[in-house]
N, C-alpha and C positions, 0 to 999 in steps of 0.2 A: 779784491781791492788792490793789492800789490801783487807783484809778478817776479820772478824770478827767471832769467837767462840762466839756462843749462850751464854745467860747469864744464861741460865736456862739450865737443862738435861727434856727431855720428856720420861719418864719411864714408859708411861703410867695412867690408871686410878686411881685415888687421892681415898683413902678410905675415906669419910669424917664422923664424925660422926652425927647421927639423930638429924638435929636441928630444930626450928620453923620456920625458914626460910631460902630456898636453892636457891645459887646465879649460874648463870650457870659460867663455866668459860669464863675468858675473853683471854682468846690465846688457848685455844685447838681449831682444828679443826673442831672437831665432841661434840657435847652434850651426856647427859645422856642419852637419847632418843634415841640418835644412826641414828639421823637425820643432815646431811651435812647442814652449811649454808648457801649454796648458793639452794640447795632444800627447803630449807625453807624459803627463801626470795621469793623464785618463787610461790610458795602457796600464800605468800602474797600477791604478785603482783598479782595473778591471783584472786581470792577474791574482792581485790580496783576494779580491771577491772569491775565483775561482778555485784559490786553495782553502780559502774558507770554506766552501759550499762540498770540498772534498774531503777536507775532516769533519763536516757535519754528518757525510753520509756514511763514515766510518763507522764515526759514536753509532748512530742509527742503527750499525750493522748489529756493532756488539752489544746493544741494548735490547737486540730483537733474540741475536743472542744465547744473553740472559736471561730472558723472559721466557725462552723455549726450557732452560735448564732449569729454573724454576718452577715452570708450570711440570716436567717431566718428575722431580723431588715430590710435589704436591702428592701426584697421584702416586708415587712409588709408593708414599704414607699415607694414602689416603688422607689425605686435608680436605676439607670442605672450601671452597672461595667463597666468602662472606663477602659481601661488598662495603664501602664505606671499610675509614678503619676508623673503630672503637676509641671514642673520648679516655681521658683518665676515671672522669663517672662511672662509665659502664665497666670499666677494667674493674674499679674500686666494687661496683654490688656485683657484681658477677663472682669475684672472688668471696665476697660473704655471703653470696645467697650457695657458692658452692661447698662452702666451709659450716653454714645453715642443713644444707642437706646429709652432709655427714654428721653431724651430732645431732640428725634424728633417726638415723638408720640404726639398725643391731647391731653390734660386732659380728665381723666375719663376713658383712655385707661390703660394703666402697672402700676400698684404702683409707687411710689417713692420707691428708696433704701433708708434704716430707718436704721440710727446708733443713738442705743443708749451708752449715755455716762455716768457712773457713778464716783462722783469726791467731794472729803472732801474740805469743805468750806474752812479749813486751807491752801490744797495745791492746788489752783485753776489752772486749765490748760489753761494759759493765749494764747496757742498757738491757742484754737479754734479760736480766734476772726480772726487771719490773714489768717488761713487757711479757713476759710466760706466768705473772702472776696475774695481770690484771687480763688477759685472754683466759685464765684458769677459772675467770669465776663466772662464765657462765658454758664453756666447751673443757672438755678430757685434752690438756695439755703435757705432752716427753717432753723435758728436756735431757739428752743424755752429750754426755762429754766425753772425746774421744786425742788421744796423741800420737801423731802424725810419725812415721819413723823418720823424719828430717828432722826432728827435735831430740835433743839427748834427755832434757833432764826439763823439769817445771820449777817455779819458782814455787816459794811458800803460798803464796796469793793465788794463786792458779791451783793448786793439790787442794786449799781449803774451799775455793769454792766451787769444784768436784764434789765435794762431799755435802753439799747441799742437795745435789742430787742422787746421791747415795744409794736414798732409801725413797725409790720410788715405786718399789712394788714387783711382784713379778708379772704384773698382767702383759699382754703381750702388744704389738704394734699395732696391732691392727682394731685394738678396743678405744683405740684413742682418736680423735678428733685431727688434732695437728700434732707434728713431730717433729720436735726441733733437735738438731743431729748439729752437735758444735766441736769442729775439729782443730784439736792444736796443733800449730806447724807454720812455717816460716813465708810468710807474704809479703810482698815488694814494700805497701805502702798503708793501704786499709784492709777491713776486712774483707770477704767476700762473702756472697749468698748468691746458690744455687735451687732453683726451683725443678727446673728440669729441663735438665741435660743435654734432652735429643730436638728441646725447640728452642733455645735460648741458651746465651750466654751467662758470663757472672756476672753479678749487679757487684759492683764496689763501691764502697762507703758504709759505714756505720748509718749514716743518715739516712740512706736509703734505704737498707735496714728498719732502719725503723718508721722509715713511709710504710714499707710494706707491712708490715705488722702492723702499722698503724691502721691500716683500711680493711681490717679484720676484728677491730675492734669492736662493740657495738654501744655508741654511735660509733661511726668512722671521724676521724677528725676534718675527714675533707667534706662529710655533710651539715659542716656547724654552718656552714656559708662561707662565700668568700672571704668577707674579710681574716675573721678567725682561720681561715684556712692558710690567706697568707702570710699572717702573721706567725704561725707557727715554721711553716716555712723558711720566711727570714730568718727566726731562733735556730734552725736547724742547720740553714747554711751557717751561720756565724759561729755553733758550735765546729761545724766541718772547718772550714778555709781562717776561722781566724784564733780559735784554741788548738784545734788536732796538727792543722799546716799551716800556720803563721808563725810569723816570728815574732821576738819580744813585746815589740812595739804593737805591733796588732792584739795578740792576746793582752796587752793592760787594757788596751781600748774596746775590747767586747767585752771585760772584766766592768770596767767603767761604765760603760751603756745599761750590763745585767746589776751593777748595783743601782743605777739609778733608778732599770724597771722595779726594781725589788723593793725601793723607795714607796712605794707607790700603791703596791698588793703583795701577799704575804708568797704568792707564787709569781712564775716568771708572767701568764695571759690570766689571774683573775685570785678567784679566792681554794681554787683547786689545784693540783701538776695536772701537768697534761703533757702532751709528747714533748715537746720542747723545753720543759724542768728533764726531761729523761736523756734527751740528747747532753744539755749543757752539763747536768751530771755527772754523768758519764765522761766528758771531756775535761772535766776537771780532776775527777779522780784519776784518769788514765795520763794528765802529763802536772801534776802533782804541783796543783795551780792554789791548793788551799791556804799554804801557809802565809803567802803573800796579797792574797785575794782582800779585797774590801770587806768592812762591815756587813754589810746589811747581803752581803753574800754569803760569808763566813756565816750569820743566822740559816740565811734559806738552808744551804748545805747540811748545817745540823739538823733544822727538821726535816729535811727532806733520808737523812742515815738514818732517822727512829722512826719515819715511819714504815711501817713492815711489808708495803709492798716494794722497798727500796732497800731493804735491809739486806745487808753482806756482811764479810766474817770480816773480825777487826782489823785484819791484816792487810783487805784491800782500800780501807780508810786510811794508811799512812802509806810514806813515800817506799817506795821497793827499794831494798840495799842491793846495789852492783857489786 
């Protein structure tokens, strides 16, 4: 509808004179060179392409690789290649149908499965204790407790609950089911757990900790169904990230949330504990969150210290003196 006369006349090429430095134009069509822009851009495209498609066949290289070096380890250990990898399901009954078949064998037949546990005097995972009693009733569970020589000395709270396991017999390792091997000694941030050494690394976290013991349990917590499954879940992250490594303001507000579940039912998911009273437990007595804790917390807490699959020495029920 309207029209606009150019601002400029285009008469052609601009004589310029010999300077130290020559700028191309910014509205001609065509360069000094006498090379289109749109020719020129395609050069460059074509260029990016071909250093792309040369780091692609790098990766390529070193991915083949490491396929060669892997498959080389496999057979050095003899590994079988299984195809597909393994849901958390099949991890989960696989682990109890192999935990199943040791507590029906004789002693002196399959090892015990050995988890060891690595864990700073300061942040003790008070959840072993519930977790190696409610695994004890229906498999042959060790707990034994060991001090790391990077630790000089234990607190009062750590020597007394050694001596719960004191007296646990002289039967030997291998008449037992599972064997939980708990080392004191000095760790970055949480604890660690080692299953075994020559195919895995250390699982870190208290929480995961007690996923794993949790799917040894029978039922497993992860066959209630999903939702209960993730429900527990979420209690175990919010015991991790918002009691053991949050700050002020987070820990009142999982404080907050666990009083209001507690509102509700006399445990954190119903009318029993379940993993997730074990976890928050545990995080509460490990950063000495009771005195200031809510109502209807402060209650759970206390039944949850008389009952005797949660039960510890009085020492680890109040706050550790520095």
């Amino acid at each position: 509808m309207y029209r606009v006369e150019p601002i400029y006349g285009e008469t052609g090429p601009i004589e310029l004179p010999n300077c130290m430095y020559k700028v191309d134009s910014v509205y001609c069509e065509a360069d000094t060179s006498g090379i289109s822009r749109p020719e020129m851009q395609a050069g460059v495209d074509a260029e990016l392409i071909q250093q792309l498609e040369a780091r692609q066949e790098q990766l390529l290289k070193k991915l083949e690789s490491l396929h060669s070096v892997v498959q080389k380890t496999r057979e050095n250990l003899n590994i079988s290649t299984a195809k597909g990898t393994p849901s958390a399901g099949q991890i989960s009954a696989s682990s109890v149908s192999a935990l199943t078949q040791l507590s029906s064998t004789a002693p002196g037949g399959a090892p015990p499965l050995d988890v060891v546990l690595g864990a700073s005097p300061g942040r003790p995972p008070f959840s072993v204790w519930p977790l190696k009693r409610l695994l004890g009733e229906r498999r042959r569970v060790l707990l034994s407790c060991h001090t790391h020589s990077s630790v000089s000395g234990l607190p009062r709270r750590i020597e007394d609950l050694g001596q719960l396991e004191a007296s646990g017999g002289g039967d030997s390792r291998s008449s037992y089911d599972l064997v939980l091997t708990l080392v004191w000694k000095q760790v970055e941030r949480d604890c660690e757990m080692m299953v075994n050494p020559l195919l895995q690394v250390a699982i870190s976290g208290e929480v995961n900790l007690i996923r794993y013991l949790g799917r040894l349990l029978d039922p497993s917590y992860e066959s209630l169904g999903p939702v209960e499954a993730t429900e527990v879940d979420h209690w175990l992250d919010q015991a991790h990230h918002g009691l053991l490594h949050g700050k002020n303001k987070e820990r009142q507000a999982v404080l907050k949330a666990l009083n209001a579940q507690l509102g509700n039912s006399p445990y954190v998911l119903g009318s029993s504990p379940s993993l997730a009273d074990i976890a928050l437990w545990s995080a509460v007595l490990q950063m000495d969150l009771l005195s200031g804790a809510p109502s209807n917390v402060k209650r759970w807490m206390k039944t949850l210290n008389e009952d005797p699959k949660f039960k510890l020495p009085e020492s680890c029920l109040v706050p550790e003196a520095i």
